[in-house]
N, C-alpha and C positions, 0 to 999 in steps of 0.2 A: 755297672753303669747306673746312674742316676738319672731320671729324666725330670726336669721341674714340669709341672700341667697348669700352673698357676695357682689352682687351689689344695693341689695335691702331689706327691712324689710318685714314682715307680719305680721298684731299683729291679735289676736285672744283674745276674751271675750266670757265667757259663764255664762249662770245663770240659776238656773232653771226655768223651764218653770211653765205654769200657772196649769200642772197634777202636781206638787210638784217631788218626784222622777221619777217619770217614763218617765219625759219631759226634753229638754234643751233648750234653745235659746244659736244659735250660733252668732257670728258676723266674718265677716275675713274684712282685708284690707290689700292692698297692699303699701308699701310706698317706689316710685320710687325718684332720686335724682334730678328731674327735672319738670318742667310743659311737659304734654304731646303736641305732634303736627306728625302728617305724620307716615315716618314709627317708629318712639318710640312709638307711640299711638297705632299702628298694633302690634308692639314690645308686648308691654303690654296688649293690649288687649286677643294676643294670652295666655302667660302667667297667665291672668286670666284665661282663662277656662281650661286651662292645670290643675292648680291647683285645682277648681270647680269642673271638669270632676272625679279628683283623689279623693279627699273629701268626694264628692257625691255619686258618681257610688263605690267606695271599700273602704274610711274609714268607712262610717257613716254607711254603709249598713252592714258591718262585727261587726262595734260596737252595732249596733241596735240589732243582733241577739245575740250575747254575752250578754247582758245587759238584753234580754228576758229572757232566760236560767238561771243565775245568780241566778234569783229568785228559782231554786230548789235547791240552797245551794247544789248540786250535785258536783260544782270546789270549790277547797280551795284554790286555786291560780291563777294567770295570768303570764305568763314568758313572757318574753321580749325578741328579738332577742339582740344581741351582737353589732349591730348597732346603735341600739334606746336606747344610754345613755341617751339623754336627759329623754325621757318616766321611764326610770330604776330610775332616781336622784328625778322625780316629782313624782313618787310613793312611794320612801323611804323617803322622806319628808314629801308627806302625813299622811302614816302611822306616822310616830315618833310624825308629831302633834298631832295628833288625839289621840294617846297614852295619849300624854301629857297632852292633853284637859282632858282626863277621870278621869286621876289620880289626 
């Protein structure tokens, strides 16, 4: 996945991990327009952990517990807020492929 930041990229790769579903391996990077030195280096270094902080500490931990759950087929859905198009367009893709794949 690619994210544009305006001044900046972050690509993201994931694959399963070595438990098969229940595992991922993530990868993130950042890709700045410049080699770092001084305060761009501080610049960026802060923004990495800004970014890490958010990931770590409330994506991965809120999707970790979602993903537990899941397994009692108890949701037949996941809604998306009205700001998370991208998230809404990678889900309705998924799905259609997958459809596709079956048929």
């Amino acid at each position: 996945m690619i994210v544009w930041q305006g001044d900046h990229f972050e690509t993201w790769t994931s694959w399963p991990g070595a438990d098969g579903p229940a595992s991922t391996v993530a990868e993130a990077r950042l890709l700045v327009p410049r080699p770092l030195a001084g305060e761009d280096r501080h610049r960026w270094d802060k923004n990495w952990k800004i970014l890490m902080g958010t990931v770590l500490d409330e994506y991965f931990v809120a999707s970790r517990s979602m993903q537990e759950k899941y397994g009692s087929h108890a949701q037949t859905h996941a809604l998306f807020g009205r700001q998370e198009g991208a998230l809404q367009h990678y889900h309705q893709t998924l799905q259609a492929e997958l459809a596709a794949a079956a048929s």
